[in-house]
N, CA, C and O atoms as a printed pandas DataFrame, in Angstrom:
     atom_number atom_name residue_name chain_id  residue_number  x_coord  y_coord  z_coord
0              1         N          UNK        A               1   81.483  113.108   81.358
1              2        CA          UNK        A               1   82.129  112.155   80.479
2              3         C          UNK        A               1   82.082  110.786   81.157
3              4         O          UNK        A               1   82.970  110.519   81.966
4              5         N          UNK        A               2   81.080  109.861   80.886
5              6        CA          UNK        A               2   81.582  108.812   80.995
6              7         C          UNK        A               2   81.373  107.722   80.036
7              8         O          UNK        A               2   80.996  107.958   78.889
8              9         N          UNK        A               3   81.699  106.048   80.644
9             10        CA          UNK        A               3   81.280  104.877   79.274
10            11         C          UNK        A               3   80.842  104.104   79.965
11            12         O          UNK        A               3   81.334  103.887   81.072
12            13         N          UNK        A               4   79.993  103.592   79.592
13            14        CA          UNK        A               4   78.778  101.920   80.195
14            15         C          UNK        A               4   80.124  100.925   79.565
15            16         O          UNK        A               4   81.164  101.410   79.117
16            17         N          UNK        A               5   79.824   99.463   79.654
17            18        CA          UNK        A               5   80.178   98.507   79.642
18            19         C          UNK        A               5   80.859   98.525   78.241
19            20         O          UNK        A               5   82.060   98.589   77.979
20            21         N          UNK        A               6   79.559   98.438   77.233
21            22        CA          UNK        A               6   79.632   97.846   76.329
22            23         C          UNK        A               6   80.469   98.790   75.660
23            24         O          UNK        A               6   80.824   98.385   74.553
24            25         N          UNK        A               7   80.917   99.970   75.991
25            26        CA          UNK        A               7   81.834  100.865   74.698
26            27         C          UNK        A               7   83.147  100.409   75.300
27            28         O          UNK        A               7   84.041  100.475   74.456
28            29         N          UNK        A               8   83.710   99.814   76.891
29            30        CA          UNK        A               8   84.713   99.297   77.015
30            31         C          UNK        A               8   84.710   98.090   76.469
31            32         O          UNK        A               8   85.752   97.763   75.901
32            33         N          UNK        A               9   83.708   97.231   76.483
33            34        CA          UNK        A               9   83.533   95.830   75.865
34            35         C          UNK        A               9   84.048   95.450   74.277
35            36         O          UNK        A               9   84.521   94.424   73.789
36            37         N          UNK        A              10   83.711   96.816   73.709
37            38        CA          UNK        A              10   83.816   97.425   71.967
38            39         C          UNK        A              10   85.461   97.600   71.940
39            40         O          UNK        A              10   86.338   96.867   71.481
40            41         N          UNK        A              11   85.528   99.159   72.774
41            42        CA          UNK        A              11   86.347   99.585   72.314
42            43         C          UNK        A              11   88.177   99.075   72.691
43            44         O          UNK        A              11   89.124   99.268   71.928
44            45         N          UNK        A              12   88.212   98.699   73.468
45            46        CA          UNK        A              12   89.652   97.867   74.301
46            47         C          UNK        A              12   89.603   96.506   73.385
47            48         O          UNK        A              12   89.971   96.767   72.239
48            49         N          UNK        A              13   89.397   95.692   73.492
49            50        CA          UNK        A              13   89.478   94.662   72.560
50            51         C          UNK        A              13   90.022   95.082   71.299
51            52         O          UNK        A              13   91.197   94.752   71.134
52            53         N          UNK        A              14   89.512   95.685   70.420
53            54        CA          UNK        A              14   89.916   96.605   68.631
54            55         C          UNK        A              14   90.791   97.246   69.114
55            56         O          UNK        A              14   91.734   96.783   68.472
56            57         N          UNK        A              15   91.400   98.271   70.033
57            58        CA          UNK        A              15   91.979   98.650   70.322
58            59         C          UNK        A              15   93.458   97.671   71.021
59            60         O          UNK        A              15   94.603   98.101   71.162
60            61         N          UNK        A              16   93.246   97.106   71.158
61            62        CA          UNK        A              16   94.558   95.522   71.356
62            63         C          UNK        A              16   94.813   94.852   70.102
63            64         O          UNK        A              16   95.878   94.407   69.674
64            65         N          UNK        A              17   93.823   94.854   69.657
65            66        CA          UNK        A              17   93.954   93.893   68.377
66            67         C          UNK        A              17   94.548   94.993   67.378
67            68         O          UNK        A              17   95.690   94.687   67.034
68            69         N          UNK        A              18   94.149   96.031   66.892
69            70        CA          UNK        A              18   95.020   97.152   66.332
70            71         C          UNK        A              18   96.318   97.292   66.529
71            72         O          UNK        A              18   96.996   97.719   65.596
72            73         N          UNK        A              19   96.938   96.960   67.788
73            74        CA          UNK        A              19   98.035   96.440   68.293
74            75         C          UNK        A              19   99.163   95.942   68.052
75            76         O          UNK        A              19  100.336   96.290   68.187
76            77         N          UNK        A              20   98.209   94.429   67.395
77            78        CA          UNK        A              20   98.813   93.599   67.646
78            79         C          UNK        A              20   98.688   92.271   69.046
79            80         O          UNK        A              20   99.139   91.126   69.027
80            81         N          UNK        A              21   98.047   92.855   69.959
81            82        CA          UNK        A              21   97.605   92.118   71.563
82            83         C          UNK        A              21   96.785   91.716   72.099
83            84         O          UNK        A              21   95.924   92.449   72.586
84            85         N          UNK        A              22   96.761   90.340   72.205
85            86        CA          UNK        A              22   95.737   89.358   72.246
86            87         C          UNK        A              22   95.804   89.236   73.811
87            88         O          UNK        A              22   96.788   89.214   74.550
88            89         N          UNK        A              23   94.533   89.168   74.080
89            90        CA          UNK        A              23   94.178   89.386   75.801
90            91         C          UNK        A              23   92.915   87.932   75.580
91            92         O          UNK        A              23   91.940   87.965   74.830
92            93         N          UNK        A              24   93.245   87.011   76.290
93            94        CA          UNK        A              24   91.918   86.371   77.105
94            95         C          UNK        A              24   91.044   86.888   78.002
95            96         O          UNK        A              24   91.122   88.068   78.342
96            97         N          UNK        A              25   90.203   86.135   78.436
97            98        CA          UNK        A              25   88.692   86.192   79.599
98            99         C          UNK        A              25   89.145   86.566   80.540
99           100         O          UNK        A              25   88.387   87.090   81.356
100          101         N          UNK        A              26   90.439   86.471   80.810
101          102        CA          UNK        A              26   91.039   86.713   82.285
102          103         C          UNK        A              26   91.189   88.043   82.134
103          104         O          UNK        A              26   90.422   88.771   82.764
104          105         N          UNK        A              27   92.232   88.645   81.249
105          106        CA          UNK        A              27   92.827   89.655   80.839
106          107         C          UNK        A              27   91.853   90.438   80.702
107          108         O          UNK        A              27   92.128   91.597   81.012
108          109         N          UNK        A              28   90.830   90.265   80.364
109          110        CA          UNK        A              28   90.011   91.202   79.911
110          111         C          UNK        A              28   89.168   91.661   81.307
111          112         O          UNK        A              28   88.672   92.759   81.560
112          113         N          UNK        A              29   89.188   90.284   82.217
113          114        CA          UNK        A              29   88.578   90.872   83.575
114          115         C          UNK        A              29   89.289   91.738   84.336
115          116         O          UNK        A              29   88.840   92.157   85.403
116          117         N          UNK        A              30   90.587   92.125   83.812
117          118        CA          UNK        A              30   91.542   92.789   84.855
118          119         C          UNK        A              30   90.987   93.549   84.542
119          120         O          UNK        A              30   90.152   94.107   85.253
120          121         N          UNK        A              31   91.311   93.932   83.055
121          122        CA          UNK        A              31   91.212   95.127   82.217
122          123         C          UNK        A              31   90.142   95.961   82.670
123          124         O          UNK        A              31   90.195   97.191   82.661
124          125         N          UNK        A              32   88.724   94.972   83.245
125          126        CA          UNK        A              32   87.269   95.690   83.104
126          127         C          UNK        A              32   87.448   96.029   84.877
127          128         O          UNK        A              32   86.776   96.899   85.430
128          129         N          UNK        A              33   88.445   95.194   85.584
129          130        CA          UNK        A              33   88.366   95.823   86.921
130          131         C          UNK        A              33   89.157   97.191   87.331
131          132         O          UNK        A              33   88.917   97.946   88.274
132          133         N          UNK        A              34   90.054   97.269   86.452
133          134        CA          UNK        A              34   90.695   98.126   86.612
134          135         C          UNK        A              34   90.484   99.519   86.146
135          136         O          UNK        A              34   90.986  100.548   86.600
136          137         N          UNK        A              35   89.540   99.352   85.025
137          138        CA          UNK        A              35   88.865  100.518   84.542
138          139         C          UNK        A              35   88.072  101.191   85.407
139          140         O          UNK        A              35   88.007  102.403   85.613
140          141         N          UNK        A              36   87.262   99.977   86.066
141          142        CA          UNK        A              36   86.456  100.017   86.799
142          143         C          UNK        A              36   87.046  101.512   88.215
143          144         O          UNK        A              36   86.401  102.530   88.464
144          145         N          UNK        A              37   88.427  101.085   88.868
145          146        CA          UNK        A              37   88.833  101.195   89.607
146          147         C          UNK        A              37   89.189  102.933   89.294
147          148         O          UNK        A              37   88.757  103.860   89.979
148          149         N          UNK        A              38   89.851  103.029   88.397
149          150        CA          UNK        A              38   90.432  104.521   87.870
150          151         C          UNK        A              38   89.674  104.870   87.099
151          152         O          UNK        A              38   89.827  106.073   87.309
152          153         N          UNK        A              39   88.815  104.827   86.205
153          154        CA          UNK        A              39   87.832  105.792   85.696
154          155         C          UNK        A              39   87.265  107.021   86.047
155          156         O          UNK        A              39   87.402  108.044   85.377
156          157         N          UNK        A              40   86.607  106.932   87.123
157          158        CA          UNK        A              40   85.907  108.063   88.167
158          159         C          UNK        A              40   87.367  109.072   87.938
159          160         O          UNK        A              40   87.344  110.033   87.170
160          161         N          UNK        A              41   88.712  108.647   88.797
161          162        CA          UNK        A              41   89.425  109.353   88.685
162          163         C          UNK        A              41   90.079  109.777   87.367
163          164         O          UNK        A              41   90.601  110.892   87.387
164          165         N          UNK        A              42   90.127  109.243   86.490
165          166        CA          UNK        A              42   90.738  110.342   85.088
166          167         C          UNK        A              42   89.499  110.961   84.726
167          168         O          UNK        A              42   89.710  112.042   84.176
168          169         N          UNK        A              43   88.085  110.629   84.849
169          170        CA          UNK        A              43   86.796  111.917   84.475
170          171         C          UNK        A              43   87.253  113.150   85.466
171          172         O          UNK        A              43   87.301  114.353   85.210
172          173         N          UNK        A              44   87.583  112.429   86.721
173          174        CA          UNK        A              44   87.653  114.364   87.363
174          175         C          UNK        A              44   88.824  114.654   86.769
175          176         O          UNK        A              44   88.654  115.564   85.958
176          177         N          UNK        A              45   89.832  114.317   86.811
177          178        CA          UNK        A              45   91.038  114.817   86.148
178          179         C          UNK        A              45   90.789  115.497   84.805
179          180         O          UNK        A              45   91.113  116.673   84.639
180          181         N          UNK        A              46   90.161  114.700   83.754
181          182        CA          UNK        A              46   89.512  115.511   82.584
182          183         C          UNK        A              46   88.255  116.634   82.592
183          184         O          UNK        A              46   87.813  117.179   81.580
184          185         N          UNK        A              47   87.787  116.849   83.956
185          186        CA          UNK        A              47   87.174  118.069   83.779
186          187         C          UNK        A              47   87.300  119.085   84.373
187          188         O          UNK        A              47   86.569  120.057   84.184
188          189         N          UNK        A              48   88.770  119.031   85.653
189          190        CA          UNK        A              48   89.239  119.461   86.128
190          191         C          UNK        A              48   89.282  121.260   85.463
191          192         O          UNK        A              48   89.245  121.212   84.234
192          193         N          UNK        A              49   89.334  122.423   85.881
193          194        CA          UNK        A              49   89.352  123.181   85.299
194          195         C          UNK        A              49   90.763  124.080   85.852
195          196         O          UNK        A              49   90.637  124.801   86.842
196          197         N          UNK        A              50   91.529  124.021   85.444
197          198        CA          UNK        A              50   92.734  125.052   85.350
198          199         C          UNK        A              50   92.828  126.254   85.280
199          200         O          UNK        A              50   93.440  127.086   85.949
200          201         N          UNK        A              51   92.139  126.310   84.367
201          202        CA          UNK        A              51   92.150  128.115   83.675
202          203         C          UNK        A              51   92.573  128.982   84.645
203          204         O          UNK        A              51   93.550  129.635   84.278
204          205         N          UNK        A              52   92.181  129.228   85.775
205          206        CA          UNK        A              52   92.512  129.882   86.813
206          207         C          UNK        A              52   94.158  129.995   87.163
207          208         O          UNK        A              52   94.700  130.999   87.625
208          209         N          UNK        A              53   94.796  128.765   86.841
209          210        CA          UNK        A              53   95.972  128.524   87.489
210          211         C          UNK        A              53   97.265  128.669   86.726
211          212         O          UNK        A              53   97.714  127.871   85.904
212          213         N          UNK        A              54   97.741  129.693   87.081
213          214        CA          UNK        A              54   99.126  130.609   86.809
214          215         C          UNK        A              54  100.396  129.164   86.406
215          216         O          UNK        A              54  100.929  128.496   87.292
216          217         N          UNK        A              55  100.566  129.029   85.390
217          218        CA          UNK        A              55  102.220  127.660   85.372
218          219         C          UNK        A              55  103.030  128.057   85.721
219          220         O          UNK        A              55  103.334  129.207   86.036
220          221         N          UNK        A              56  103.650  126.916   85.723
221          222        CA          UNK        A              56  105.048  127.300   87.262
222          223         C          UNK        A              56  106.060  127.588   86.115
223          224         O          UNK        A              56  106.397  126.905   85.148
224          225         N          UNK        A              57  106.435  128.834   86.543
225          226        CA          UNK        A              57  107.850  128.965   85.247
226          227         C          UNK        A              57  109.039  127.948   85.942
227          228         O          UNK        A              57  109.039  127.421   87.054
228          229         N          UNK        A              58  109.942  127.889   84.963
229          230        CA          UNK        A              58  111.492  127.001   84.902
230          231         C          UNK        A              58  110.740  125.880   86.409
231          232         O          UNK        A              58  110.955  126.178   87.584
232          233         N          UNK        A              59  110.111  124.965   86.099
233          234        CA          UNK        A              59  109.780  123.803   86.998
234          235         C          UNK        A              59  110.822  122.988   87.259
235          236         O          UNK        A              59  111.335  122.513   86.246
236          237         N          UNK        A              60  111.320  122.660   88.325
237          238        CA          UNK        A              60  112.343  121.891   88.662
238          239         C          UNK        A              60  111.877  120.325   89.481
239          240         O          UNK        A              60  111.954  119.951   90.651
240          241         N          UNK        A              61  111.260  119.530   87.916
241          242        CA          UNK        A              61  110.506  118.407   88.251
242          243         C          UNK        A              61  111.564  117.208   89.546
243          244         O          UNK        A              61  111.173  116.134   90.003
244          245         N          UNK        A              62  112.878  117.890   89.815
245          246        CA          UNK        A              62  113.014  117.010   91.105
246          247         C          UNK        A              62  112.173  117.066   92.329
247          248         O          UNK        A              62  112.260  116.297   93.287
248          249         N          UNK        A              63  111.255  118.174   92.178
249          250        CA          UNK        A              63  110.886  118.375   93.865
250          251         C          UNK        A              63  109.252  118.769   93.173
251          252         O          UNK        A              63  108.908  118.968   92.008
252          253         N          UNK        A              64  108.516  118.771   94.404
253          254        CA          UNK        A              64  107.194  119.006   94.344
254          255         C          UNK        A              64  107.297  120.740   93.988
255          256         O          UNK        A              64  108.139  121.601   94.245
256          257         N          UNK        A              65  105.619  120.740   93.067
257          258        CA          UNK        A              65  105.470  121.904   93.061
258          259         C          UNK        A              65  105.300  123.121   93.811
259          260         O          UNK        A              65  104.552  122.965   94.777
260          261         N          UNK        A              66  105.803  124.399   93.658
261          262        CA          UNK        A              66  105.743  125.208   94.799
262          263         C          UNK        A              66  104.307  126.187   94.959
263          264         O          UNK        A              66  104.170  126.928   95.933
């Protein structure tokens, strides 16, 4: 899974403006650095495979998982 430029170039912009949220040249460079930055990491996260892995019954989200 990934996206070249131009489908972030496309799709974030319409996707602000759908909104309601108007971003400038600047804004939009964060936007493209920051994608830049975490992308790689939400693709492994999205192909990550679980299946294997048993859920934690009654999770007690104060503390790390056991």
């Amino acid at each position: 899974m990934t996206t070249d430029s131009t489908d972030r170039e496309d799709f974030v912009p319409a996707g602000l403006a759908a909104l309601g949220i108007g971003a400038d040249e600047a804004e939009m460079g964060l936007i493209g650095g920051l994608h830049h930055l975490f992308w790689p990491a939400i693709v492994d996260l999205l192909e990550l495979d679980t299946a294997g892995v048993e859920p934690e019954r009654c999770p007690d989200l104060s503390e790390a998982p056991r």
